[in-house]
NUTI-454781 format. One record per residue: x, y, z of N, C-alpha, C in turn. Coordinates in steps of 0.05 Angstrom, whole numbers, padded with zeros to 5 digits, always signed. Example, Ala and Ser with C-alpha at 12.3 -4.5 7.8 and 13.67 -1.06 7.14 Angstrom:
BEGIN
+00264-00114+00156+00246-00090+00156+00264-00066+00156
+00257-00045+00142+00273-00021+00143+00258+00001+00157
This chain:
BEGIN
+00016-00024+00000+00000+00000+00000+00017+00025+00000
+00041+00022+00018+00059+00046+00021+00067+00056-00007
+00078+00037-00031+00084+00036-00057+00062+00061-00071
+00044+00050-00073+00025+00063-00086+00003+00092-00075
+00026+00093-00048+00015+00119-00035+00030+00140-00047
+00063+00127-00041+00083+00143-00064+00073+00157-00090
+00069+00131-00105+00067+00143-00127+00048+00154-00142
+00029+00164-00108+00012+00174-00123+00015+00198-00125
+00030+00209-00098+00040+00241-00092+00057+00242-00110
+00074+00233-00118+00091+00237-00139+00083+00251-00159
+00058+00238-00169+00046+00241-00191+00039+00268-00201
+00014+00272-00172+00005+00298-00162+00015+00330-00154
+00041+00312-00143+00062+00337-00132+00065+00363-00162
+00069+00356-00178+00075+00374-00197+00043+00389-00206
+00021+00384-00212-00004+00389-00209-00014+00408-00181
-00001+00407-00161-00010+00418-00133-00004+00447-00126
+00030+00452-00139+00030+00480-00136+00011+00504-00152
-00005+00486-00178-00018+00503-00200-00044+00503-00186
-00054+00480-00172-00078+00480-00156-00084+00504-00143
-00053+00504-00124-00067+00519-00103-00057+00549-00110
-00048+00553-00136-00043+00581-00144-00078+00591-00149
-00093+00569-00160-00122+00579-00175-00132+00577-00154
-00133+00562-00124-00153+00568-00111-00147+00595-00095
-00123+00603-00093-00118+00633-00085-00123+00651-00097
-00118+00653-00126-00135+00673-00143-00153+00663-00171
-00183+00656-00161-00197+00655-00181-00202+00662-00211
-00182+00675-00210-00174+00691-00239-00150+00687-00250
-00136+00661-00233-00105+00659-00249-00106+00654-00275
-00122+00634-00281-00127+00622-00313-00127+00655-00330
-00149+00667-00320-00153+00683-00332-00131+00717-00336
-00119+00707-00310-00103+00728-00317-00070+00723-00336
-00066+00696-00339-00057+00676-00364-00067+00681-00383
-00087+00689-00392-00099+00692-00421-00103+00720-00425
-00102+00729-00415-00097+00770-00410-00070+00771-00423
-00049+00764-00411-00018+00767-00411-00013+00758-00437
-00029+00731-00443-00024+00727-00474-00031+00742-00495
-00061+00755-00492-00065+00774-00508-00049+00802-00509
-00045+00811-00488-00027+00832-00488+00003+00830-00502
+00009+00809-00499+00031+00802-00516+00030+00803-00543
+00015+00788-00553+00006+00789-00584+00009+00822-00595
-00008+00833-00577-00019+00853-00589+00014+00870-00587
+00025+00866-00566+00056+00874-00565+00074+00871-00593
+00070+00845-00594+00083+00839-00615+00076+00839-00638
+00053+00836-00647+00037+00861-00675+00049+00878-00675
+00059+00897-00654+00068+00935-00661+00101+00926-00678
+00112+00908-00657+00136+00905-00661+00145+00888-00684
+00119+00874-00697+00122+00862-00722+00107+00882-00748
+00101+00906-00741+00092+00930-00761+00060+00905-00766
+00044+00885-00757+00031+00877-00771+00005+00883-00755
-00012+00900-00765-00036+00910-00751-00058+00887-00755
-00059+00870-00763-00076+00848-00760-00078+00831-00746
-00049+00826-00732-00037+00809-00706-00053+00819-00683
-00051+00854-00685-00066+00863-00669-00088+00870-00665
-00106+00860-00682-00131+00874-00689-00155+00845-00680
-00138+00823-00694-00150+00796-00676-00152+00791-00651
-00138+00807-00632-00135+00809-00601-00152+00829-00593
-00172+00844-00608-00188+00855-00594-00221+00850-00606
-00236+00861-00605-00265+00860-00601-00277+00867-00633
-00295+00867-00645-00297+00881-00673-00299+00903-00660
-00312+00916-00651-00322+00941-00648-00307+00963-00622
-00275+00945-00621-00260+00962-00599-00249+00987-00602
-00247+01000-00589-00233+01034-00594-00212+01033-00574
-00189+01051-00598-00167+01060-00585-00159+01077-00586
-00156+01090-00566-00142+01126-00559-00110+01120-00566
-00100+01130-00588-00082+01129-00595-00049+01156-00586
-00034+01152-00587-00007+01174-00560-00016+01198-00570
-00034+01202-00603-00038+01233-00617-00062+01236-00603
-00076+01221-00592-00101+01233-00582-00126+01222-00597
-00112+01214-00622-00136+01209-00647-00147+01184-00630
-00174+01179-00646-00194+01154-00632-00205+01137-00653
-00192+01108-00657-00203+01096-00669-00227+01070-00668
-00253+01068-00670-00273+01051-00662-00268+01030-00686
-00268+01015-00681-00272+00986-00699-00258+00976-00712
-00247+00946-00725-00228+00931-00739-00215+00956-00764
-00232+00967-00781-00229+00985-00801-00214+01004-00793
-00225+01019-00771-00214+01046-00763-00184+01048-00760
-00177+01020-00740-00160+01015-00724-00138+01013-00747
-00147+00996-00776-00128+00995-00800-00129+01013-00812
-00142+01030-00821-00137+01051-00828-00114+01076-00820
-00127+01072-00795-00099+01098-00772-00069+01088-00786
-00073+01058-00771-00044+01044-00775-00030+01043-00807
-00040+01044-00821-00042+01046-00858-00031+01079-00863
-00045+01098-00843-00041+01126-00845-00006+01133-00834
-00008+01121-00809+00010+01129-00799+00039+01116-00814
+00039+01095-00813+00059+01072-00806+00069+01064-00839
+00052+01053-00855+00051+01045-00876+00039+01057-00899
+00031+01080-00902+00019+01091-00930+00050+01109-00945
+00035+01114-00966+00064+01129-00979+00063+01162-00965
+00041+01176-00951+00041+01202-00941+00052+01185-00907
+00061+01171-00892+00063+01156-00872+00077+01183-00848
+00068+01179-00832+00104+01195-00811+00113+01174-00806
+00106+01156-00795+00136+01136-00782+00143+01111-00805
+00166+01102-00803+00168+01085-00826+00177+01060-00800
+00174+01068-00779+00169+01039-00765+00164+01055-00731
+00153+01039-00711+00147+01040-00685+00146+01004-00660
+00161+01012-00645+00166+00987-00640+00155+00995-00610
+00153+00977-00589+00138+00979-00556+00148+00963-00542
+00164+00964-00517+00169+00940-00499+00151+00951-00475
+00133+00937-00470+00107+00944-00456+00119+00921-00427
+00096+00933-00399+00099+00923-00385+00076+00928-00364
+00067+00909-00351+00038+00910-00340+00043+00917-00313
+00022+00934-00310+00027+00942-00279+00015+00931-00254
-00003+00931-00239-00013+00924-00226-00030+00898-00234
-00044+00882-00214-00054+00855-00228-00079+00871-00234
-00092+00854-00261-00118+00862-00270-00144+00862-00254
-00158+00879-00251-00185+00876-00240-00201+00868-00247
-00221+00851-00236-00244+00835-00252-00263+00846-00242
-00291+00848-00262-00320+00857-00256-00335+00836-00277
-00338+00813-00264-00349+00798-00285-00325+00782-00308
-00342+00785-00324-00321+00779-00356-00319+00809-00364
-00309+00829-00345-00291+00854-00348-00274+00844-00334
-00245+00859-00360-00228+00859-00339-00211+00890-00347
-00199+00907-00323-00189+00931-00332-00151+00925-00331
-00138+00929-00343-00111+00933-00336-00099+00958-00342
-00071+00968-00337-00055+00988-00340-00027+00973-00336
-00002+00996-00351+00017+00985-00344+00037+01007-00370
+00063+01007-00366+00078+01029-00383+00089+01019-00402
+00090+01034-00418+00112+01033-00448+00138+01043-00456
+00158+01037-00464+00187+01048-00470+00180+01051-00504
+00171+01067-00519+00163+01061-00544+00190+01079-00566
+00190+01065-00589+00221+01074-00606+00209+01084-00635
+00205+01113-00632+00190+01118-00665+00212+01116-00683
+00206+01123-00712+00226+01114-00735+00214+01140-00747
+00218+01167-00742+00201+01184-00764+00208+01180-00792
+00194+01194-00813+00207+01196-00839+00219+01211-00843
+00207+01245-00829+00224+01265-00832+00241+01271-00812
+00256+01256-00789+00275+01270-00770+00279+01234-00761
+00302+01241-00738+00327+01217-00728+00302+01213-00708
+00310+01180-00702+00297+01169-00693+00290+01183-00662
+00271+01170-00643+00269+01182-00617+00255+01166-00592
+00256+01169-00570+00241+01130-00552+00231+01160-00538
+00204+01146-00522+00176+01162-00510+00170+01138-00496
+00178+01156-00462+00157+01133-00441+00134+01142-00440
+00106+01121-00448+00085+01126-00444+00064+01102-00420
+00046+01099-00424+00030+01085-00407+00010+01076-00419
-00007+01059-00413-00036+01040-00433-00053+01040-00404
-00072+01037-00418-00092+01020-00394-00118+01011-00419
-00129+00984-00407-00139+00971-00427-00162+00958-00411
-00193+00953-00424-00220+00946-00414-00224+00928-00426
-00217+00897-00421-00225+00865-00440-00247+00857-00428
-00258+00842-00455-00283+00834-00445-00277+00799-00453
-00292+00781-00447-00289+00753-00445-00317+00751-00460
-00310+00736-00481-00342+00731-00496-00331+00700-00507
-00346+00684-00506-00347+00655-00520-00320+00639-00506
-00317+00650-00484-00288+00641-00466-00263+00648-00473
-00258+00671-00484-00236+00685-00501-00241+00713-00490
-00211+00714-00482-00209+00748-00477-00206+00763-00494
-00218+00789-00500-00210+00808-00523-00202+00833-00504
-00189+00854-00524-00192+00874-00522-00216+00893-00529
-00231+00910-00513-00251+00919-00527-00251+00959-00521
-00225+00953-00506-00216+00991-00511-00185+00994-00500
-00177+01008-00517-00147+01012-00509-00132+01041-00498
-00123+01052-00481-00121+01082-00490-00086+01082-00481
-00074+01102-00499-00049+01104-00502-00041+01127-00491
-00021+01134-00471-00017+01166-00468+00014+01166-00453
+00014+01192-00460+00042+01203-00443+00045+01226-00431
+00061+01236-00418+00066+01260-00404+00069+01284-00416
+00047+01303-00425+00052+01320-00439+00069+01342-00434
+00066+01343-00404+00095+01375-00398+00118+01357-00388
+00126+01342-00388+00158+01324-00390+00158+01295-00397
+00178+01306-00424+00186+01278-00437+00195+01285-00463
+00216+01266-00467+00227+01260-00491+00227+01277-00506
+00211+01284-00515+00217+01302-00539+00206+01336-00535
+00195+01342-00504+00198+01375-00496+00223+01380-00490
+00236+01356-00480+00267+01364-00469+00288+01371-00498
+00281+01352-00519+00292+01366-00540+00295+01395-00554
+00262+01398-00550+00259+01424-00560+00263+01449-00535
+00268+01431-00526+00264+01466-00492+00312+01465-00491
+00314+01440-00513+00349+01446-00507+00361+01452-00539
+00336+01450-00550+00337+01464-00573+00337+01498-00576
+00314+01507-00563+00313+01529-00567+00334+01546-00545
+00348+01537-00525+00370+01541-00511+00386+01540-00537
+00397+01530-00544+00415+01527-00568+00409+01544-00580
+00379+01559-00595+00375+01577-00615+00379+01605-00601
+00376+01603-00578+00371+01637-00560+00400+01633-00558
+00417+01623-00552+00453+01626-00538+00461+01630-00569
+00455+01626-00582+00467+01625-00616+00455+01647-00627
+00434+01659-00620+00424+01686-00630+00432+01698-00609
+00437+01701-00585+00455+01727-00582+00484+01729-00578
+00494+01710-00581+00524+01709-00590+00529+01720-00617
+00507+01711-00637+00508+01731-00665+00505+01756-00659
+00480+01765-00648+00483+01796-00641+00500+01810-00626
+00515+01799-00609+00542+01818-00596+00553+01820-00617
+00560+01793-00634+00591+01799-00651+00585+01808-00673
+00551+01811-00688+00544+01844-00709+00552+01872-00692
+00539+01875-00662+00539+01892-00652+00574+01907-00658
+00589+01886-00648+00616+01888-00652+00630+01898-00668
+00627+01886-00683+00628+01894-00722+00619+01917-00733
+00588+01918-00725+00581+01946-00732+00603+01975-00717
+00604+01966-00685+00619+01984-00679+00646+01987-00687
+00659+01965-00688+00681+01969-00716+00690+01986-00738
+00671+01974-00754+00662+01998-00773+00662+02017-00772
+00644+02030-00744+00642+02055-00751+00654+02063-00746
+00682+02063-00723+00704+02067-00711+00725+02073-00735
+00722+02058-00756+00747+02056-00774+00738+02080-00796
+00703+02087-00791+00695+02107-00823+00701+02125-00808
């Protein structure tokens, strides 16, 4: 009997730690199938393929995109991405995201809400490349036992980041350079007149 007491824990032992992960949080499964979708959809941006990402959400999902723009539905969502990313009038000729989830997801039902930040790497057409920390937070819904996305919103810090620090050490650059020109006209002029 001792034999077959063994081997039964044996068996079990590997099965037990996953048990008692789900009976601690009723939502582990599900927060396993969150993480996968979020990934996909990760890796859509970083594979330029908006259809990767467009299967991970809802038909009729909307996304608040880092410009503010708002796209509702499979169409919209290809379209933006067609505008931005891939048309011949395009700005970026690529955009990549290493995303990371923040807090564990909340459940209300077959809602679930998450958030979590972005390190994102644009490719403009017209200027050198540039990375923008931003943030997501995302509303999935669970229909037919499948998680989707069914709203996404994208944003960042509008008075610090990435690219105000450019332009606020840009225009330091333009004001120290325009009046170092004007002393040394000023100079010159007085020169001149010194010598007529």
């Amino acid at each position: 009997m001792k034999p077959m007491l063994s081997l039964l824990l044996f068996c079990t032992l590997p099965i037990m730690p996953h048990a008692l992960a789900d009976a601690g949080d009723p939502h582990a499964a599900d927060r396993e199938a969150l993480i996968q979708v979020f990934h996909e959809i990760e890796a859509g941006i970083n594979d330029q393929d908006v259809e990767r990402m467009v299967a991970q959400m809802t038909p009729d999902a909307t996304v608040t995109w880092l410009n503010g723009e708002v796209s509702r539905g499979h169409d919209e969502i290809r379209a933006y991405y067609q505008r931005m990313v891939k048309g011949p009038e395009r700005i970026l000729d690529k955009y990549t995201t290493a995303a990371k989830i923040g807090a564990h997801a909340r459940f209300f039902g077959d809602v679930a809400i998450a958030d979590g930040s972005m390190r994102d790497s644009f490719f403009p057409v017209a200027r050198k490349p540039f990375e923008l920390s931003s943030n997501w937070s995302s509303t999935s819904v669970k229909r037919d036992g499948q998680w989707r996305v069914a709203a996404l919103h994208l944003s960042a810090n509008v008075f610090t980041n990435e690219l105000i620090d450019e332009a606020t050490s840009a225009a330091w650059k333009t004001g120290i350079g325009g009046a170092v020109g004007g002393i040394a006209l000023g100079l010159l002029i007085g020169w001149l007149r010194k010598r007529g």
